[in-house]
C-alpha positions in Angstrom: -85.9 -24.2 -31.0 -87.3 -26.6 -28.2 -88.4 -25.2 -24.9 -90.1 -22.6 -23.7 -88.5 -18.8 -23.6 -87.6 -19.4 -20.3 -85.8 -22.5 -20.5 -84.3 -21.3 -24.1 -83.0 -18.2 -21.9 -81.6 -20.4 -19.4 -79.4 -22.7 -21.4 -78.2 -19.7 -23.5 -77.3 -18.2 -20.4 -75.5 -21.7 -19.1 -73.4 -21.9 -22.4 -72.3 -18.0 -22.1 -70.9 -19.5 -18.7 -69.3 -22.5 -19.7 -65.7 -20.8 -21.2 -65.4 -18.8 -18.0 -66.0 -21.9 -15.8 -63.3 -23.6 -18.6 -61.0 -20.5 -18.3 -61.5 -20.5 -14.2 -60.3 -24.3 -13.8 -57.4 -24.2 -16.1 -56.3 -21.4 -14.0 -56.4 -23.7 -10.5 -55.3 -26.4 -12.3 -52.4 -24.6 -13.2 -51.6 -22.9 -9.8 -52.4 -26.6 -7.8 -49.6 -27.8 -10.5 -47.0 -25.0 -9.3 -47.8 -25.5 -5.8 -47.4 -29.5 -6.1 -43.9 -28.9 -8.0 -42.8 -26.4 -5.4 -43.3 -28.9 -2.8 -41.7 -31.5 -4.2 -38.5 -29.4 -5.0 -38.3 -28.4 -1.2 -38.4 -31.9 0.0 -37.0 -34.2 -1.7 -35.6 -37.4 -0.5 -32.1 -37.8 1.3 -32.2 -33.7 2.1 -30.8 -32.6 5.5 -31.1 -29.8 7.2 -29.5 -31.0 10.9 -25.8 -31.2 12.3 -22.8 -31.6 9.5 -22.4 -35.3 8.9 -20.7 -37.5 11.4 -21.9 -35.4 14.1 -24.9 -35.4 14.4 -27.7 -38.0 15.0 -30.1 -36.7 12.7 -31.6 -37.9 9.5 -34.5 -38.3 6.8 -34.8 -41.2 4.4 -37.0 -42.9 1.7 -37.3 -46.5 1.5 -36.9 -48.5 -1.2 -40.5 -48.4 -1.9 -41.1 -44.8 -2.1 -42.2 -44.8 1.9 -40.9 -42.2 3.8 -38.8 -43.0 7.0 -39.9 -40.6 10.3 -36.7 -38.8 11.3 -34.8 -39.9 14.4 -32.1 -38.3 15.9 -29.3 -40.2 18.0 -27.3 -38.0 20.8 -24.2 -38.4 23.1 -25.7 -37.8 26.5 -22.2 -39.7 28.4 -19.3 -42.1 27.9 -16.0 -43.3 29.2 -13.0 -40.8 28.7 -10.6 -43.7 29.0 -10.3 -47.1 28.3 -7.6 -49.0 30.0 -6.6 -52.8 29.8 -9.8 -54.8 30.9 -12.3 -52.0 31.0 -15.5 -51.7 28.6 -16.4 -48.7 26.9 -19.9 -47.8 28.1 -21.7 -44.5 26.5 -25.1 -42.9 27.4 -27.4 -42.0 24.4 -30.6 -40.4 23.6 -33.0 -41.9 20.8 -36.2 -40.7 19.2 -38.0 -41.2 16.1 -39.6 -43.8 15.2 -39.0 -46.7 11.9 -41.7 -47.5 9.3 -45.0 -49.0 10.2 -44.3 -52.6 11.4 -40.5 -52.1 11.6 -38.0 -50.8 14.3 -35.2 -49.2 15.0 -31.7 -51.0 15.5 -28.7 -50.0 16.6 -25.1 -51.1 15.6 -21.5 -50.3 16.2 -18.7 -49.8 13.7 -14.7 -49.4 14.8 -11.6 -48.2 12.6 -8.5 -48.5 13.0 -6.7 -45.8 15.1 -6.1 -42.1 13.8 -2.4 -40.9 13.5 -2.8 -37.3 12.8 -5.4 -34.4 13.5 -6.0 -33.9 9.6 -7.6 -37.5 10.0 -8.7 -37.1 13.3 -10.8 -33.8 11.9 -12.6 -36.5 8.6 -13.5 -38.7 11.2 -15.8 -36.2 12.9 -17.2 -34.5 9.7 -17.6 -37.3 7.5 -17.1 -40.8 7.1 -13.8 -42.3 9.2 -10.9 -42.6 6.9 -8.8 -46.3 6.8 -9.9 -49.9 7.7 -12.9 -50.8 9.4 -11.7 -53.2 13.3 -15.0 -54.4 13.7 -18.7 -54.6 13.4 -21.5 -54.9 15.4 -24.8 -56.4 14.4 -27.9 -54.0 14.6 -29.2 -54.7 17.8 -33.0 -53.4 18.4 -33.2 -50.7 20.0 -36.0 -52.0 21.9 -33.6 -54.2 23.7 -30.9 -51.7 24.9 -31.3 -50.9 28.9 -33.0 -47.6 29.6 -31.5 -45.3 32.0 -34.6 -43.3 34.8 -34.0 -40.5 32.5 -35.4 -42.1 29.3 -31.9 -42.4 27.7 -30.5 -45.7 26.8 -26.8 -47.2 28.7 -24.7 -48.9 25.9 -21.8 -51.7 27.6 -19.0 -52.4 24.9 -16.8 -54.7 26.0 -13.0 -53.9 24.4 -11.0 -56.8 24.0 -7.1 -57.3 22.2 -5.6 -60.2 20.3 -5.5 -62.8 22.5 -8.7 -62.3 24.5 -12.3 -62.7 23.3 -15.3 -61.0 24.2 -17.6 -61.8 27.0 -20.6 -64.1 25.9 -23.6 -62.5 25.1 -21.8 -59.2 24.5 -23.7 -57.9 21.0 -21.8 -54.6 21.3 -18.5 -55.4 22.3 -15.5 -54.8 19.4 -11.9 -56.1 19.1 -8.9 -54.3 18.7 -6.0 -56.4 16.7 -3.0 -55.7 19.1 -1.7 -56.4 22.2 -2.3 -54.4 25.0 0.7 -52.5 25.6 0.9 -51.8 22.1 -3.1 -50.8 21.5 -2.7 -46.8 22.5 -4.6 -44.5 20.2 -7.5 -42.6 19.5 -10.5 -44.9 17.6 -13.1 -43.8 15.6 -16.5 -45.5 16.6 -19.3 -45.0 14.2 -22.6 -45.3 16.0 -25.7 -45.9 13.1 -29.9 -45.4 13.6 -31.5 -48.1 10.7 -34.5 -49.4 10.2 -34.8 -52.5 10.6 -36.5 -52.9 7.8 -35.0 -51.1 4.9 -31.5 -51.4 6.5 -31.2 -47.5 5.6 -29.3 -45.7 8.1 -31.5 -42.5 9.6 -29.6 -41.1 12.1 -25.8 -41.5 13.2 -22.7 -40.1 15.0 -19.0 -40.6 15.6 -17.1 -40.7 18.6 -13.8 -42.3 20.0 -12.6 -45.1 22.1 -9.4 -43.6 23.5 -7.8 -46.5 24.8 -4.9 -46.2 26.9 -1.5 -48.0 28.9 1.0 -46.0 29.5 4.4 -46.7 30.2 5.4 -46.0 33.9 7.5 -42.7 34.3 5.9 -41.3 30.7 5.0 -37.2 31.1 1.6 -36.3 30.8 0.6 -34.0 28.0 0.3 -30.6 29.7 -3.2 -29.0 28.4 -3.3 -25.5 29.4 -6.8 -24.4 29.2 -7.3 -20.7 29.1 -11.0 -20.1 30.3 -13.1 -17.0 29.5 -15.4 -15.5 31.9 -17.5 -12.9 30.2 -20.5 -11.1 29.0 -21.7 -9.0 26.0 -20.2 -5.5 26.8 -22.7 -3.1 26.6 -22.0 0.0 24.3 -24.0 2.6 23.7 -26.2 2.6 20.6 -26.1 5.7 18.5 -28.9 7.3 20.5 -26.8 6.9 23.7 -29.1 4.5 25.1 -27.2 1.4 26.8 -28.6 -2.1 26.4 -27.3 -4.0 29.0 -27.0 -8.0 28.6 -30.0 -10.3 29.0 -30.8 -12.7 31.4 -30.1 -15.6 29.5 -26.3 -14.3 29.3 -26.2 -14.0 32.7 -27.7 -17.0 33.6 -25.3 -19.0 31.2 -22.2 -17.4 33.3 -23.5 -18.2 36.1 -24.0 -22.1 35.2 -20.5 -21.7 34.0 -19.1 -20.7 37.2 -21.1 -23.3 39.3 -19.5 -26.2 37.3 -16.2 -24.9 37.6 -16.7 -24.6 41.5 -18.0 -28.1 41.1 -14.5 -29.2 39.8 -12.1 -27.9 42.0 -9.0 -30.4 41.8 -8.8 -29.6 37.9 -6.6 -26.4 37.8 -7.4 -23.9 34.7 -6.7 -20.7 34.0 -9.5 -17.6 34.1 -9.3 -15.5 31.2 -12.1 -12.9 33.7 -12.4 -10.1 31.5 -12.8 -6.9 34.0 -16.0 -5.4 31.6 -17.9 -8.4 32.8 -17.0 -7.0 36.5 -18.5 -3.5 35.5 -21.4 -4.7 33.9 -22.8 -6.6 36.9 -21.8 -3.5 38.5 -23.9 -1.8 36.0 -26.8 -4.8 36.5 -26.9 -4.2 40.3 -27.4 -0.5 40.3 -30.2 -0.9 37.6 -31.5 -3.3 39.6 -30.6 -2.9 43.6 -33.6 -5.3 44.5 -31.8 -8.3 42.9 -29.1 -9.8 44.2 -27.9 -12.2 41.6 -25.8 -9.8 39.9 -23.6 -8.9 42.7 -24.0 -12.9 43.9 -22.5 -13.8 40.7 -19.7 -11.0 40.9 -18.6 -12.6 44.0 -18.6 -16.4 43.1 -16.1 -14.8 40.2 -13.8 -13.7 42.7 -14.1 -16.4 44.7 -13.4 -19.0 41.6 -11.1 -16.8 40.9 -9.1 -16.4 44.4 -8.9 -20.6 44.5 -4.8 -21.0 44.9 -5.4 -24.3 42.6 -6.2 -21.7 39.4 -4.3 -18.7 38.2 -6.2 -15.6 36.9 -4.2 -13.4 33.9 -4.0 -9.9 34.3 -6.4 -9.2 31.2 -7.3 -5.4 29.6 -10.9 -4.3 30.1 -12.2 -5.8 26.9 -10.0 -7.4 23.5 -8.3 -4.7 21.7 -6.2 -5.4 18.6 -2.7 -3.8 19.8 -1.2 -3.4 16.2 -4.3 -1.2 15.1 -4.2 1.1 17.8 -0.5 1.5 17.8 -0.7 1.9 14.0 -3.3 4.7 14.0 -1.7 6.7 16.8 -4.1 5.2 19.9 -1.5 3.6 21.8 -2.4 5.4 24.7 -5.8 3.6 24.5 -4.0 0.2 24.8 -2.1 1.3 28.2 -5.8 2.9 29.3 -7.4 -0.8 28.5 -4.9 -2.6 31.4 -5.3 -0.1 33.6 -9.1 0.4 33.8 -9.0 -3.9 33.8 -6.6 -3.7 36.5 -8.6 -1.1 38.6 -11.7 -3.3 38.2 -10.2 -6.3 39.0 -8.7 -4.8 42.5 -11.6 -3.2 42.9 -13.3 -7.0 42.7 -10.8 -8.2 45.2 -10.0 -10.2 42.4 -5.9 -10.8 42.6 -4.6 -11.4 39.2 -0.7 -11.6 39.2 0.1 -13.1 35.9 -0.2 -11.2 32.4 -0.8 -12.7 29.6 -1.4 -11.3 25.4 -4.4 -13.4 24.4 -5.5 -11.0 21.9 -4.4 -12.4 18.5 -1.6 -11.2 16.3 0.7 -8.9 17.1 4.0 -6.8 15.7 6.9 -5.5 16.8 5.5 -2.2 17.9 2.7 -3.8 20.0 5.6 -6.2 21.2 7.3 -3.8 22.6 4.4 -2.3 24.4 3.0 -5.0 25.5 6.4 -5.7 27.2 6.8 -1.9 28.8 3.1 -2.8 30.5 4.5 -5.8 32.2 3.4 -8.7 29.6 5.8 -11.3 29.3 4.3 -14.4 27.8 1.6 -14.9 24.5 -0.8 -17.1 23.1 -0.6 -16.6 19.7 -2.5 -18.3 16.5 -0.1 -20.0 14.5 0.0 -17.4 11.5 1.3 -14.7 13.8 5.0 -16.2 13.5 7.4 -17.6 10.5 9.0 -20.9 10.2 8.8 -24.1 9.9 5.4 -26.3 11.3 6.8 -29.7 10.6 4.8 -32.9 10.8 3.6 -33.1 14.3 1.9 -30.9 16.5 4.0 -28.2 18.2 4.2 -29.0 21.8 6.7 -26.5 22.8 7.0 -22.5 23.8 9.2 -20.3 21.6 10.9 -17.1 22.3 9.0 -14.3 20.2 11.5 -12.4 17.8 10.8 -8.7 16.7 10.0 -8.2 12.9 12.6 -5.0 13.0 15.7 -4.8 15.9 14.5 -1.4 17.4 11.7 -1.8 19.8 11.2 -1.3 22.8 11.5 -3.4 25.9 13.9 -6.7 26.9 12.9 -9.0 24.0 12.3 -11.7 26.4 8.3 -12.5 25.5 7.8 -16.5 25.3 4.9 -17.5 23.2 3.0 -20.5 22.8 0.6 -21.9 20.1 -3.1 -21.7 20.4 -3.5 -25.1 19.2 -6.0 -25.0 15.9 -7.5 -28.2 16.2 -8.4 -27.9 19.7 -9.8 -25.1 18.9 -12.2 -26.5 16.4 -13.8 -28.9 19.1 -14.4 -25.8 21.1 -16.1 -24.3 18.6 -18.5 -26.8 18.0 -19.6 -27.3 21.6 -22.7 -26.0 21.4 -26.3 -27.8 21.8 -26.9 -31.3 21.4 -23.3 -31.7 20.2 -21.7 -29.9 23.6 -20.9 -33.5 25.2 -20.1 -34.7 22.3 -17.8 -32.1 21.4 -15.8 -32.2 25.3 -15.0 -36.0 24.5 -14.0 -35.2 20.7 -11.1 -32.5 22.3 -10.4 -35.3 25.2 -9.7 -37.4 21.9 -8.0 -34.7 20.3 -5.4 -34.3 23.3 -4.3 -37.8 23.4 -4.3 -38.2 19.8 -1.2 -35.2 20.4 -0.4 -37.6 23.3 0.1 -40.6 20.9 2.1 -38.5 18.5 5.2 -38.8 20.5 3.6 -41.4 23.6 6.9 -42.5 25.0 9.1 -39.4 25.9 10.2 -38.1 29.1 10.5 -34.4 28.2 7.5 -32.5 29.6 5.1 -31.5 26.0 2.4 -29.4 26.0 -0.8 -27.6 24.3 -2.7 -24.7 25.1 -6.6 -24.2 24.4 -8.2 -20.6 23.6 -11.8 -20.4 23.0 -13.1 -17.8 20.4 -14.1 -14.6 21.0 -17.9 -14.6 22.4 -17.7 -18.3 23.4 -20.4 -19.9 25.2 -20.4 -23.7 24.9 -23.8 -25.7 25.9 -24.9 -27.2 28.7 -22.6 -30.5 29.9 -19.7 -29.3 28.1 -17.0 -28.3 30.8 -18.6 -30.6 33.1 -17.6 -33.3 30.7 -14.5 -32.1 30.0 -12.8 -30.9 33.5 -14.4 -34.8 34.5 -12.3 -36.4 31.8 -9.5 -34.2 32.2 -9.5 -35.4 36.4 -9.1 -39.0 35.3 -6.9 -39.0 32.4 -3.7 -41.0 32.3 -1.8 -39.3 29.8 -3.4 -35.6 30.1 -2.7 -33.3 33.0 -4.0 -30.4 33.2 -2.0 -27.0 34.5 -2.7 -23.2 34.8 -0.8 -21.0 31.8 2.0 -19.8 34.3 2.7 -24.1 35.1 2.8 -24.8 31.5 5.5 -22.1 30.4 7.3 -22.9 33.5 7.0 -27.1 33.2 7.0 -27.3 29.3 10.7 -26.5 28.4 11.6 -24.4 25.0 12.9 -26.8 22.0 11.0 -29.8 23.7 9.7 -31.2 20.4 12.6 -30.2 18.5 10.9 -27.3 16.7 12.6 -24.2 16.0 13.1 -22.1 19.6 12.8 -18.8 18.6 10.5 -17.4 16.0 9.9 -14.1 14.4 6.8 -12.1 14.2 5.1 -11.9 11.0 3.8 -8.2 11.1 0.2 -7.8 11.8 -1.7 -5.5 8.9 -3.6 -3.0 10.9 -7.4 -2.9 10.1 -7.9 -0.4 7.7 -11.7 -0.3 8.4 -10.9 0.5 11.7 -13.0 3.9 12.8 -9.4 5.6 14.2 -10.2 9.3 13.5 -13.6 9.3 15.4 -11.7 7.3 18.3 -9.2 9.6 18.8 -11.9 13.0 18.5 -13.3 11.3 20.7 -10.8 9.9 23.5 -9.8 14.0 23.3 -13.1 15.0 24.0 -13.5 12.7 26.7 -10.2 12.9 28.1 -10.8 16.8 28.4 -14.1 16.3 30.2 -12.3 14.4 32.8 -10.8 18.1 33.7 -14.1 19.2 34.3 -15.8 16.9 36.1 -14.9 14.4 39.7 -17.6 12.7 39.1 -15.9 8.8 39.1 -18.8 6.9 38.2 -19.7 9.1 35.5 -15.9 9.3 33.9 -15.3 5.5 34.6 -18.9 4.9 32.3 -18.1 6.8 29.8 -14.5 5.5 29.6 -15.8 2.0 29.6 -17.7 2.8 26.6 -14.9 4.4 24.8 -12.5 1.1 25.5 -15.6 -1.1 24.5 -15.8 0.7 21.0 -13.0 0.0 20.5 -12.7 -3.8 21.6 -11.4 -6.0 18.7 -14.9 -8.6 19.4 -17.0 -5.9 17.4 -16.8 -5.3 13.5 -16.0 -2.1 12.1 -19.7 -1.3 11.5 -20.2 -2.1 14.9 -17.0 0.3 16.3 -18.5 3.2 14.5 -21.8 2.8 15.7 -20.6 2.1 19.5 -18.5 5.5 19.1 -21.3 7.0 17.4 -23.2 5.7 21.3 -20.5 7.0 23.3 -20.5 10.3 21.9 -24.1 10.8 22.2 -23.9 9.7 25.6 -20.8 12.4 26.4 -22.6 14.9 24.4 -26.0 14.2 26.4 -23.9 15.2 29.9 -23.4 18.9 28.3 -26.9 18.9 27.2 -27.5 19.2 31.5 -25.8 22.9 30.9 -28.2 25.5 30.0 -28.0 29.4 30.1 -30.6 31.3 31.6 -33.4 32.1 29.6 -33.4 35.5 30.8 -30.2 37.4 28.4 -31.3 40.9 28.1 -28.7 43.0 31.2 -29.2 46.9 31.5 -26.4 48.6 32.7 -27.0 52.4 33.8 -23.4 53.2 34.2 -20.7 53.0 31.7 -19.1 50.4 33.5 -20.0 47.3 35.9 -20.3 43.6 36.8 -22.6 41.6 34.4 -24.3 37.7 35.6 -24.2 35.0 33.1 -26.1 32.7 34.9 -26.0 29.1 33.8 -28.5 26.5 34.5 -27.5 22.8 35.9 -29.4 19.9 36.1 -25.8 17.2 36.2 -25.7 15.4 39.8 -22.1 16.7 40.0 -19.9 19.5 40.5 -18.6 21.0 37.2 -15.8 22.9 36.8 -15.6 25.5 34.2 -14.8 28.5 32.1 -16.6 31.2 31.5 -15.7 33.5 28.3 -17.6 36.5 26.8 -16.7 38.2 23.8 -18.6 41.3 22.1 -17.5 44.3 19.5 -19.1 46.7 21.8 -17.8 45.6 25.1 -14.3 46.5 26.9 -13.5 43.3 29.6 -11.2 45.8 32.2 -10.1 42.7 34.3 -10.4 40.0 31.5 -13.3 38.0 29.3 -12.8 34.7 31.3 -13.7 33.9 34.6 -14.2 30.6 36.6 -16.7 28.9 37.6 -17.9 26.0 39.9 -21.5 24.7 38.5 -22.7 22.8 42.0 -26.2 23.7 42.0 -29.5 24.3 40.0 -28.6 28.1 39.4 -25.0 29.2 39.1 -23.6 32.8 38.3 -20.6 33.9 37.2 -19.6 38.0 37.2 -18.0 39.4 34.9 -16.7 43.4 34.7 -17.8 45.2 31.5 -17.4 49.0 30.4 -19.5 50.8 27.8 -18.2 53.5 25.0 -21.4 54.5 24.0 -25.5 53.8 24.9 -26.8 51.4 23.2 -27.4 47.4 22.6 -24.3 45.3 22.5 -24.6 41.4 21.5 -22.5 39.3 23.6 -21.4 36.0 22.6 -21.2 33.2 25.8 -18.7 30.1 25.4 -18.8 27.7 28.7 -15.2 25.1 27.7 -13.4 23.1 30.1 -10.4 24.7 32.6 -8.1 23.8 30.0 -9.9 25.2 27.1 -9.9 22.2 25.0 -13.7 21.4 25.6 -17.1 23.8 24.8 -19.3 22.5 27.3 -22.1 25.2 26.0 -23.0 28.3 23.8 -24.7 31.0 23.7 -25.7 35.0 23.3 -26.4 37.7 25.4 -27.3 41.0 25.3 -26.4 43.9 27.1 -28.2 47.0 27.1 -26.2 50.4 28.0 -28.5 53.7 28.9 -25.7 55.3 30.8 -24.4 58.6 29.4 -21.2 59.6 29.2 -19.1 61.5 30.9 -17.6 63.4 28.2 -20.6 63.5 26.6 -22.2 65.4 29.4 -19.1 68.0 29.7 -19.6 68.8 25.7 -23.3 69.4 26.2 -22.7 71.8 29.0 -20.3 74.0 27.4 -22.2 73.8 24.2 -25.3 75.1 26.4 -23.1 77.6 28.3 -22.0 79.0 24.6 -25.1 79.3 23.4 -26.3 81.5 27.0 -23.7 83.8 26.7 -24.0 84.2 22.5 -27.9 85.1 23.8 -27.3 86.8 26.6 -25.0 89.2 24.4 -27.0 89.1 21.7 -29.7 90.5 23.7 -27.6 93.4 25.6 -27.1 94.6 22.2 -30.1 94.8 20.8 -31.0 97.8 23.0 -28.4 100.1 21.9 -29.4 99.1 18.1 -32.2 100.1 18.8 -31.7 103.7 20.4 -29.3 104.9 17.5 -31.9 103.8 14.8 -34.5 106.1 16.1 -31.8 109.0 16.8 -31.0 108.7 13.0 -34.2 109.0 11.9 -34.6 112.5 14.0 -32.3 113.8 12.8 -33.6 113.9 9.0 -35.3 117.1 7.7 
């Protein structure tokens, strides 16, 4: 072998190496292969992860080449509500992103041809517009649009109709083929990012040019919009803390409330649930220092107090009427509008008008809901029978009973929470909040359009869902567009049962329930433990605050905004926090009583720590005990150390355990429990009398016994002198 032993030893070491070296880079081959596939899978060309289509404004593409195009995004920052005869259409936007090296990005305009029904009207927004394309614009560079001082970019489209032609050097304008008076309608306008280059689209969005001439002496579409004011209630979690809302939530009413002050001529009506009242109540006395919480209570009542809007009459929180009824908590329905309507008063908040905005309801609920002074319903359109028809229904009804046996006068009206309406208000959150206020502008006239010409009075009515809080620029867009429209007035609920007339759009004018199924996940046997519980507590204690809290939690448990899981663990909450007010009851760690009579008054002294007074019952109860004047006396627990006396007799010395049970004045309630015992070294009467005439019997059996020992004695020793 060639080399020395040293360099023999070190190439025989080398080639011992070599298969782990092999064996270690197939392994990172293998795992840089995985990684590289992984990748690729997660990104691969033409995938989205932004707004639905239609909608959005944002977008990733490949070129032709293989090159990847940056992602723009394209938003709705403004635009005209209404086009009349002569006008432009002018829209503010937002752009970003940039094209491929060397390219740019260009902007260009598409127009269909006017919508004639929501079902059309809802493609248009989510995907591509359905029937014939109007027009076309050219892309037109985006570097040549006029920018706006807050970086966005001002868009002027020019409308013309047959006959007229667009203004010269107007690259955006579009045509509509009609003549004026005939051109009303709702019309889609595709808006499209490309690259220049490429000519791929990377970023788009659809609105509408609503364009508008009404006849003189046509009705406005009445839009009744119901408004919420709230805030996450706060329930108790299951250790009885209480979260209250964050500042964010607050903040975001607040913004609400400014922009509706901001719009005062546009008259709506506040849905201001009363356990958004208490919670800033609940904010301020967490927080005396700040002010915005009570600041913000009063610009509510304020809004609220403006002649121009009407206010319903609402129950603390949502409850779902049916359920409660159905599981035997009806009483907790007629406690929900009366705890809202104390809060509200106590707001200085006047709200005359009752409303059921809560969802579905039966014929039992019906005819509660009636007995409690509510006369008129917005109800989803799967709460009643009959027929839809083909158009939109524009009309009140008079709600029929399921069964003829309920209570009240039968003489509910009811309106239709309009579906697609509510779809627009769903969406209005983020970048797509203006967006979405112009898409429901669109909406309303395309219902508007429907039947354009009529001189009956139509109307719709708009309920938000549960928890809504639509992003920034949304009611300012919309209250602005609704102050300007030609063919939309706007009108507080009461105005639009009183201005829209029953059978106005030819639909049925009565229409009967279809019978809510209660929830049978519904938590009903711990809500009514616990409404006893707490309603028995209220005998106890005076304490407002407290009882108003702890009710507040109870009706919030309940409210139909939370999911069952979400009931039971809010109940679970409220009960710890009613069982934590016993736990400020405590007997006295001293429970050993000597008694050196037979008979006397025992203390059972009971320990308080509550702020306020409780009143109570005091019971004992014991085998070895007699009670002469009864086991129960009352008791007023109003400071740190409370007694009560109680008179006890003893039938014999001894220990006697003595079991304690503290309950509300009625009974119904054990506020606390515990033992005693009560330690007897008196003797008794009797007892002593027995043990004296025993001693007595046994003196005079010895005293005898010893005067006749004597002579016993003598006539012994006489007998034995006498023997020989």
């Amino acid at each position: 072998m060639i080399g020395s032993p040293v360099q023999r030893a070190a190439a025989s070491a080398q080639r011992a190496r070599l298969p782990a070296l092999t064996s270690t880079f197939l392994m990172a081959s293998t795992a840089l292969l995985i990684g590289l596939s992984f990748l690729a899978s997660t990104a691969l060309p033409g995938t989205s992860f932004g707004a639905p289509p239609g909608a959005a404004g944002t977008a990733s593409k490949s070129s032709g080449d293989g090159a990847a195009v940056p992602s723009a995004s394209l938003t709705l920052l403004g635009q005209t509500s209404w086009v009349v005869p002569g006008a432009s259409f002018a829209m503010r936007v937002a752009i970003s992103g940039t094209a491929t090296s060397g390219g740019a990005l260009a902007l260009s305009l598409t127009l269909f041809q006017r919508l004639t029904s929501e079902s059309a009207f809802a493609q248009s927004i989510t995907g591509t517009p359905p029937g014939v394309v109007l027009d076309r614009t050219s892309p037109l560079p985006v570097s040549a649009l006029p920018r706006d001082p807050k970086g966005g970019y001002d868009l002027f489209v020019p409308v013309a109709t047959a006959g007229r032609s667009l203004p010269a050097g107007a690259p955006l304008g579009v045509s509509l083929p009609c003549v004026p008076i005939a051109c009303g309608g709702v019309y889609p306008l595709s808006l499209e990012l490309t690259d220049a280059r490429s000519g791929r689209t990377v970023a788009s969005l659809v609105t509408q040019i609503v364009y508008v001439d009404p006849p003189v002496g046509t009705q406005k579409l009445r839009f009744a919009f119901v408004l919420p004011m709230s805030l996450p209630v706060p329930v108790p979690a299951p250790n009885g803390s209480t979260e209250l809302p964050s500042q964010g939530s607050v903040e975001a009413l607040e913004r609400h409330v400014a922009t509706l002050a901001a719009h005062p001529g546009v008259p709506f009506t506040l849905a201001l649930e009363p356990s958004a009242l208490a919670t800033l109540g609940r904010l301020a006395a967490a927080a005396p220092r700040h002010s915005a919480p009570r600041s913000l209570a009063a610009s509510l009542a304020a809004l609220a107090d403006l002649p121009i809007h009407q206010t319903l009459a609402l129950p603390f929180v949502p409850v779902d009427a049916p359920t409660l009824l159905a599981t035997g908590l009806g009483s907790a329905l007629s406690a929900d509008y009366r705890e809202g309507a104390r809060i509200l008063a106590d707001a200085g908040v006047h709200a005359t008008y009752s409303a059921w905005i809560g969802g579905a309801l039966d014929s039992t609920a019906l005819g509660e809901l009636e007995a409690l002074g509510v006369h008129s319903a917005v109800l989803p359109p799967s709460a009643v029978g009959g027929p839809s028809g083909n158009l939109t229904a524009t009309q009140p009804f008079r709600v029929e009973p399921v069964s003829a046996t309920t209570k009240g006068g039968l003489a509910m009206t009811a309106a239709f929470a309009s579906r697609g309406l509510g779809n627009e208000l769903e969406r209005a959150q983020g970048q797509l909040a203006v967006l979405s206020a112009h898409w429901l502008l669109a909406n309303l006239a395309l219902v508007y359009f429907e039947q354009p010409n009529l001189l009956t009075v139509r109307g719709v009515v708009a309920l938000p869902p549960p928890g809504w809080d639509p992003g920034p620029g949304f009611l300012g867009t919309l209250l602005s567009g609704l102050a300007s429209s030609p063919v939309v007035g706007a009108v507080t609920l009461p105005s639009f049962f009183a201005q829209v007339p029953i059978g106005a759009d030819r639909n049925p004018p009565a229409r009967r329930l279809v019978d809510a199924t209660p929830s049978a996940s519904f938590p009903a046997k711990a809500a009514r433990r616990l409404s006893a519980e707490l309603h028995a507590f209220a005998t106890a204690v005076s304490d407002r605050v407290v009882l108003h809290t702890l009710e507040d939690d109870l009706l919030a448990a309940v409210s139909s905004d939370l999911s069952a899981r979400e009931q039971r663990a809010a109940l679970a909450g409220t009960q710890a926090a009613l069982s934590a007010q016993y736990h400020q009851l405590v007997l006295a760690s001293e429970r050993t009583i000597t008694l050196t009579a037979t008979s006397g008054r025992i203390p059972v002294t009971i320990l308080s720590s509550a702020p306020y007074p409780v009143r109570a019952v005091v019971t004992l109860k014991s085998d070895g005990l007699a009670f002469p004047h009864g086991a129960s006396t009352a008791i007023v627990l109003d400071r740190s150390t409370n007694a009560a006396y109680v008179d006890v007799r003893t039938r014999s010395p001894g220990d006697f355990p003595v079991a304690v049970t503290l309950t509300s004045p009625s009974g119904a309630l054990v506020l606390l429990r515990g033992h005693l015992i009560v330690r007897s070294r008196a003797v008794s009467s009797v007892g002593i009398v027995l043990t004296a005439g025993a001693i007595l019997v046994l003196l005079t059996w010895w005293v005898r016994t010893a005067l006749a020992n004597p002579r016993r004695r003598g006539a012994h020793s006489v007998r034995q002198a006498r023997k020989p």
